[in-house]
Each structure stands twice: as structure tokens, then as C-alpha cells.
NUGU-659869 format. One record per residue (C-alpha): residue number from 1; residue in one letter; x negated, y, z negated. Coordinates in nm, 2 decimals. Layout:
<filums>
 num residu      X      Y      Z
 NUM      a      X      Y      Z
...
</filums>
This chain:
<filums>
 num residu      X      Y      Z
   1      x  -0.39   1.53  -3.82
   2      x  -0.53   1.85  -3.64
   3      x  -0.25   1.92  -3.35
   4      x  -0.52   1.96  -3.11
   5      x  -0.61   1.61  -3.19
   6      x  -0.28   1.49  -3.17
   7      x  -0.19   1.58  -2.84
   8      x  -0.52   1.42  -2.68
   9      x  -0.44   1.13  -2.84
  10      x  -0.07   1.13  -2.73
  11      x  -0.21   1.17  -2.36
  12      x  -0.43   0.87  -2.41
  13      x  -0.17   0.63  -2.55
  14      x   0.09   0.73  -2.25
  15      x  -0.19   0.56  -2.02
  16      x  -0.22   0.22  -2.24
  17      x   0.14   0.18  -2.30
  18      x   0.20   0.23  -1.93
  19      x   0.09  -0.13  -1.89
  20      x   0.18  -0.23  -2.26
  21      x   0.52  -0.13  -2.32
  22      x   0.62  -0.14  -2.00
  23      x   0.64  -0.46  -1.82
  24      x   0.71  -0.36  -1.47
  25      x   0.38  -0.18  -1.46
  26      x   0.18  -0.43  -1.59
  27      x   0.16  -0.80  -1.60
  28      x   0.51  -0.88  -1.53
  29      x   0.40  -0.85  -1.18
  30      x   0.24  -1.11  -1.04
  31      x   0.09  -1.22  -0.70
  32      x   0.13  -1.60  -0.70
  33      x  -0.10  -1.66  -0.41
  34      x  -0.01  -1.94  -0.17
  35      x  -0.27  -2.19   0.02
  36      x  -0.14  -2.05   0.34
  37      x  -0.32  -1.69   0.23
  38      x   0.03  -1.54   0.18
  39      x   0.19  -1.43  -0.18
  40      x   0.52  -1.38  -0.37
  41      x   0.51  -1.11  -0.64
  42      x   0.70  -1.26  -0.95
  43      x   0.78  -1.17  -1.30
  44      x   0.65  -1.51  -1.41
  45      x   0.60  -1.85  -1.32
  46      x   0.60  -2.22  -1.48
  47      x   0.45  -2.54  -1.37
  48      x   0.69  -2.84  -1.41
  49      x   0.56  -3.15  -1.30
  50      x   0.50  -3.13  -0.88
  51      x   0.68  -2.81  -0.90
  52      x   0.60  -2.46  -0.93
  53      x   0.94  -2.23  -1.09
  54      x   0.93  -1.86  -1.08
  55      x   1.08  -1.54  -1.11
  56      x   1.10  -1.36  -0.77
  57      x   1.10  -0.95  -0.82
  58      x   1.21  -0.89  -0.45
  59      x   1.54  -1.08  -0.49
  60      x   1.54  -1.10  -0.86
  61      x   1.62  -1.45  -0.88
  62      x   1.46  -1.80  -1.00
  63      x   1.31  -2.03  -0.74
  64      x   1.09  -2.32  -0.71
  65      x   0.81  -2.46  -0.48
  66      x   0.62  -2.74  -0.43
  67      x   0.29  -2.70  -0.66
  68      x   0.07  -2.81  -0.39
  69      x   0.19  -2.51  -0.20
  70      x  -0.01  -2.25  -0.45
  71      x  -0.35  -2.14  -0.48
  72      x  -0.36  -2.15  -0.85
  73      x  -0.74  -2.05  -0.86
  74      x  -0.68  -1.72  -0.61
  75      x  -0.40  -1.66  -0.90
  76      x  -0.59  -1.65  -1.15
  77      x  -0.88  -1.44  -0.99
  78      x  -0.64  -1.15  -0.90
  79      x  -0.50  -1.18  -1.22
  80      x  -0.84  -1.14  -1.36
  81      x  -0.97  -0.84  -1.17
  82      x  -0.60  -0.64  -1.20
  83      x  -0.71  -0.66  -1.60
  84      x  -1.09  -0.57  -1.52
  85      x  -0.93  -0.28  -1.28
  86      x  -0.66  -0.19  -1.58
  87      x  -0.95  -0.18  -1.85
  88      x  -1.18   0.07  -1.61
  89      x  -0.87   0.32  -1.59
  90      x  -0.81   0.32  -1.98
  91      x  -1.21   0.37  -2.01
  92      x  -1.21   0.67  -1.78
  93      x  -0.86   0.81  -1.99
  94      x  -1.10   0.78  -2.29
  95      x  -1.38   0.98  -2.13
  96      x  -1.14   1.26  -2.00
  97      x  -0.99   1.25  -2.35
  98      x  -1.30   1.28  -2.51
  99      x  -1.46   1.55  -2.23
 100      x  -1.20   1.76  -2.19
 101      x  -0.94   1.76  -2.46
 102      x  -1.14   1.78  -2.75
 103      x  -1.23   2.08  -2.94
 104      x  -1.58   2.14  -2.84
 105      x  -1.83   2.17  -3.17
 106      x  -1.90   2.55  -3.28
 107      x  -2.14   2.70  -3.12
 108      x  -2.03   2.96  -2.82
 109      x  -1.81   3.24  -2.87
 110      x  -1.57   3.28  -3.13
 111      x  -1.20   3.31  -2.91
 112      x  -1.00   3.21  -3.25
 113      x  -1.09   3.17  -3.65
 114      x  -1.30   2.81  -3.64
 115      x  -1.28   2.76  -3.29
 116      x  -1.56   2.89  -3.02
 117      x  -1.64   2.82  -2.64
 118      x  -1.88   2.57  -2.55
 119      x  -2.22   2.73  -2.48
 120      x  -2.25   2.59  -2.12
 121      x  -2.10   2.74  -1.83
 122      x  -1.78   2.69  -1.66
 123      x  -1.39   2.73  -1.69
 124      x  -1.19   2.69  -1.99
 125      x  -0.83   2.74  -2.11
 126      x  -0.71   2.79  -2.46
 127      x  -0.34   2.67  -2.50
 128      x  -0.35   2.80  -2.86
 129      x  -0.44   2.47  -3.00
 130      x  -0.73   2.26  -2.76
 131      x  -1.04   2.43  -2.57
 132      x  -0.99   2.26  -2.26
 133      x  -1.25   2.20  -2.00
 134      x  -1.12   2.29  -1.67
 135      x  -1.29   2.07  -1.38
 136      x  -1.40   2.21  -1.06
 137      x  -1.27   2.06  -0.77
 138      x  -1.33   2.08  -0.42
 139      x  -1.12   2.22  -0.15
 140      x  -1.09   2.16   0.25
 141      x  -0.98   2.30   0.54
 142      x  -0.73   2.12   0.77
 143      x  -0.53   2.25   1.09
 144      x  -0.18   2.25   1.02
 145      x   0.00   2.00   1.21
 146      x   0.30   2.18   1.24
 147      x   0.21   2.52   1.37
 148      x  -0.02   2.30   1.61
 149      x   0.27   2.09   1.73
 150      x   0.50   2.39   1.79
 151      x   0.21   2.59   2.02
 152      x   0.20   2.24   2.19
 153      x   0.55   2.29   2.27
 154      x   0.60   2.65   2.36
 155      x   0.48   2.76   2.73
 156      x   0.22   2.97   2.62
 157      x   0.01   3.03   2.31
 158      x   0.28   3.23   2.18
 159      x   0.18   3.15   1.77
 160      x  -0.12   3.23   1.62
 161      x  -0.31   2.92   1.52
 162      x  -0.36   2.82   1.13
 163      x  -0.59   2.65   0.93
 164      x  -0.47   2.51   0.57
 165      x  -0.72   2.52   0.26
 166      x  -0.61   2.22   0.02
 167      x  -0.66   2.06  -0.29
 168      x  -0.69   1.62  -0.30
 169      x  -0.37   1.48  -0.51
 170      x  -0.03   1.61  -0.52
 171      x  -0.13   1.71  -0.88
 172      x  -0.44   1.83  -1.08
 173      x  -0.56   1.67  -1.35
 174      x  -0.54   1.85  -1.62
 175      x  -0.20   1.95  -1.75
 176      x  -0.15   2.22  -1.98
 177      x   0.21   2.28  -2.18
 178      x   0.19   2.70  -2.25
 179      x   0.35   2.86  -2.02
 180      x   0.09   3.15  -2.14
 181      x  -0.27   2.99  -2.16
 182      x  -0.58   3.27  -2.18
 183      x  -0.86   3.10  -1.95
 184      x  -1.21   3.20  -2.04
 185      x  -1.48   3.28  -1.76
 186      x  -1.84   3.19  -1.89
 187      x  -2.10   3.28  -1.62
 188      x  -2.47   3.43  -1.61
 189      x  -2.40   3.59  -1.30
 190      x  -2.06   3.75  -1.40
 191      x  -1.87   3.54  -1.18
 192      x  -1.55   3.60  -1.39
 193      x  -1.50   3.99  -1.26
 194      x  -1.39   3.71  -0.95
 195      x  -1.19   3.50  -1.04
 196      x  -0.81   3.51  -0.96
 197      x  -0.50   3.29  -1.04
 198      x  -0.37   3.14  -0.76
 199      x  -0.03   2.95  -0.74
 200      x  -0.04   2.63  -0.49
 201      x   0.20   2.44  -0.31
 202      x   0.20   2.07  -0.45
 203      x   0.30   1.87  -0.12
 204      x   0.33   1.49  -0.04
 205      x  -0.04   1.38  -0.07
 206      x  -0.23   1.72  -0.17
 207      x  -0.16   2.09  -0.25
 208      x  -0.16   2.38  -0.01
 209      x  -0.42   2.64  -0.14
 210      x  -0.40   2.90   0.13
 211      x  -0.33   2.97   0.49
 212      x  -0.60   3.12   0.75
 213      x  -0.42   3.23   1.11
 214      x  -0.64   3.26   1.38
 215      x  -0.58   3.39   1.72
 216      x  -0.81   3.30   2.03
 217      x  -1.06   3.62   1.96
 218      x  -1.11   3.47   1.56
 219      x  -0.99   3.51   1.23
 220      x  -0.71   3.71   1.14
 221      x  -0.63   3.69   0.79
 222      x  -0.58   3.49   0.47
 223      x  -0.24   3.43   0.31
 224      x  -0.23   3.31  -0.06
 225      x  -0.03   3.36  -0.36
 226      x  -0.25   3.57  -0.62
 227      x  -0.06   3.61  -0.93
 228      x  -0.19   3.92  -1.18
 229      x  -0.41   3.86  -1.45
 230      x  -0.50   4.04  -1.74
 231      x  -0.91   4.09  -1.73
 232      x  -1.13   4.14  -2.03
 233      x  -1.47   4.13  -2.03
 234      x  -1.58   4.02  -2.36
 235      x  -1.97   3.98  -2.35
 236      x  -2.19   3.97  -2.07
 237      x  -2.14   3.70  -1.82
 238      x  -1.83   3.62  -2.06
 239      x  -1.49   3.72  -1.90
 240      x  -1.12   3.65  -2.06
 241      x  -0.79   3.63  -1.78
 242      x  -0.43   3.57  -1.91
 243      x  -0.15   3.53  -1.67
 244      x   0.03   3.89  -1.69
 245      x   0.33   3.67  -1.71
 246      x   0.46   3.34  -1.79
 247      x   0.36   3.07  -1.56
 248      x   0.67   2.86  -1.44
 249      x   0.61   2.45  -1.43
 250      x   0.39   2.37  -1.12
 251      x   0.03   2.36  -0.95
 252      x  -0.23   2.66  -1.01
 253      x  -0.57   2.72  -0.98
 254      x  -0.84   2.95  -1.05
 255      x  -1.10   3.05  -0.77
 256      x  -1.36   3.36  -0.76
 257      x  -1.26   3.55  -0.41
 258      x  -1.52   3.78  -0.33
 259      x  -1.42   4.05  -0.06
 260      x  -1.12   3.90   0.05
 261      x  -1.30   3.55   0.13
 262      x  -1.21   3.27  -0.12
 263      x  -1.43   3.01  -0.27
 264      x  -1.34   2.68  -0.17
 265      x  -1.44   2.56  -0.52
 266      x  -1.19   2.56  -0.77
 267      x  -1.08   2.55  -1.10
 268      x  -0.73   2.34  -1.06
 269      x  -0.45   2.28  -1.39
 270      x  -0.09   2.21  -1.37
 271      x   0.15   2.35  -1.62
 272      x   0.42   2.15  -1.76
 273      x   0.72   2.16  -1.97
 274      x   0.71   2.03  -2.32
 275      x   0.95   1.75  -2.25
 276      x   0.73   1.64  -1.94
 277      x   0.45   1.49  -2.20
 278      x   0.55   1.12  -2.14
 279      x   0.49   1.17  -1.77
 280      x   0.14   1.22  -1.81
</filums>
């Protein structure tokens, strides 16, 4: 099987067999509704006769209840629509496997013997065996809570205040496994001469892009971790960057920052190590 191939296809299974293989993600949980509107979560459950036995997963022991006590049909329905939810997930896995992770058809420009960029515009990284189609997501600016808590304490307004630019998720969605990718620019208006690698902080519910510090007479400046990249222009529009240096496992991001002022549109990857596969 092409290697390429391989790999897409080991990132979908890891989704199915998250709720095949193992049970605690899956069906072994159960909400057995009650009439009264409440529910237990259980492993499993039996009827017997008037009685209701089941597995309890919050003190991991059998018990019983009357049967008149559950709502068998609210069971059922949530039942139903956690398999309905389960089955949307695995469709949208296919989708990204099949949008992103595939080898794109020739057709764009050659970057290795047989294999070529797409002829659309956009971001894409070559691990050395996949083309892979790098998303652009959206970033936003929040105050930081911290900096804003300390001013609140100190007599006067002694720190400078400071703005966040972040990334939704505590990790991108794409995950690349070469410490060393080459990412590929491909833009009419030669927005690649742009673009920079940034390195981002992956907090508890999203990842810190940047910091802008502002004092009470404006904006004083932008801090954010630009690592160096190796620039090549290879045709017009068409730009090639590789990381001057091995990228450690974490969160990056490619974003075009034109005069010192960063576009909060970006290109966001994570890499990982080999061995972290089965986590995705």
C-alpha cells in the first residue's frame, strides 16, 4: 500500500476504534433514564421480571431497581441519537481523510518525482510522504484576564494593558509527524514572501498566538514567537518555507505579517512524535 495511504487510513481507524475497541468510550456507557427525569450512567443493564439490574460506572457495582422506576423509551432514544451523533463524527473523519490527507491528483507543481501541488490556492505541507492541505482558521482577540486582574489590584495603572490573539481548541487539527516538513505558499498575489512560522502556546481551552500591550495613549507593540524559515520562491505566486530547524512536538502556525501587523487568519498544524499516532 502507498505509505501516504497508509497513514490516512491509520488516522481514520484510530477514530472508529475509539468507540469499537474501546468500551468505555462507547456503548458501555449508558444513561438509563428514570421517570423522575433523572439518570444513572451504567455499563449495562437487564430486565428481570419487575426488576431492572445494572451495572453502575460511578460506584462500579451491580444494583437493581424497580422496572416501573425507568423510562425505557427515553433510553432507547438517547441511545439512538449517541449512534446518529457517533456516525456524523466518523463521516466528517472520512471527509478530512479524504480532503486533506490524500495525495492530491497531478496537476500543480512538481515538489517531488510523481507528486505535484494542487492547482488551487492555499497552504500545504509535504511531510515527505502526503501533500497535506493546511486549513485556515480564524483567530481572536481577548483581554488577558490576568494582566487585567493584577492592574485591578495595584494602586495605579502601573502595567501596561494586553490583549491576547488566540486560536479555538487546545490543538489544531491537522497533525503532522516530521519534525522537518517544507510548507508550500501558492498565491496570485505573492502572499508567500509573508508568511512566517509562528510557535503558539497550547493552553486549557485554546492556544495563545500573540500578545499586543497597550498603554492608555494606544498600541505599543506585538510579542510573538517567529521561528526562521528558509524562503524560496519557486514560480510566481508560488513560494516554498522550511523550518531552518527542527520543530520540537507542539502547536504552530503559519500567518502572512505584513509590516509588523499579523493576519488574524491562519494556517494552524501540530507536530507530533511518531509514537503519539494512536492519540490522534
Amino acid at each position: 500500500m502507498n505509505p501516504a495511504r497508509a497513514i490516512s487510513k491509520m488516522i481514520l481507524a484510530v477514530v472508529a476504534l475509539g468507540w469499537m475497541v474501546f468500551p468505555g468510550l462507547a456503548s458501555a456507557q449508558i444513561k438509563l433514564y428514570l421517570k423522575n427525569g433523572s439518570y444513572q450512567l451504567v455499563k449495562s443493564y437487564e430486565v428481570r421480571g419487575d426488576r431492572v439490574r445494572y451495572y453502575s460506572i460511578e460506584r462500579s457495582e451491580w444494583e437493581e431497581i424497580p422496572a416501573s422506576l425507568v423510562g425505557f423509551a427515553a433510553t432507547r432514544r438517547a441511545q439512538t441519537e449517541k449512534q446518529v451523533q457517533q456516525q456524523k463524527a466518523l463521516e466528517e473523519a472520512r471527509k478530512t481523510e479524504r480532503e486533506t490527507y490524500q495525495l492530491p491528483q497531478n496537476g500543480g507543481f512538481q515538489i517531488a518525482p510523481g507528486v505535484r501541488l494542487p492547482t488551487t490556492e492555499g497552504v500545504y505541507a509535504w511531510d515527505g510522504l502526503r501533500v497535506i492541505t493546511l486549513p485556515q482558521s480564524q483567530s481572536s482577540l481577548e483581554r488577558d484576564k490576568k494582566r487585567m486582574a493584577l492592574n485591578i489590584a495595584l494602586p495605579g495603572p502601573i502595567l501596561k494593558s494586553r490583549s491576547l490573539v488566540v486560536l479555538p481548541g487546545k490543538e489544531a487539527a491537522v497533525r503532522i509527524f516530521n519534525p522537518q516538513p517544507v510548507f508550500y505558499a501558492q498565491f496570485a498575489d505573492g502572499a508567500g514572501a509573508h508568511i512566517e512560522l509562528l510557535q503558539i502556546k497550547a493552553r486549557k481551552n485554546d492556544r495563545e498566538v500573540e500578545g499586543i500591550e497597550s498603554s492608555l495613549k494606544g498600541k505599543l507593540g506585538e510579542s510573538r514567537s517567529v521561528l526562521p524559515l528558509e524562503r524560496v520562491q519557486l514560480a510566481p505566486g508560488l513560494y516554498r518555507l522550511k523550518s531552518a530547524q527542527e520543530l520540537a512536538p507542539g502547536e504552530y502556525a503559519l500567518g502572512e505579517i505584513d509590516q509588523n501587523k499579523l493576519n488574524l487568519d491562519l494556517w494552524d498544524f501540530g507536530i507530533d512524535s511518531p509514537n503519539n499516532v494512536a492519540r490522534h
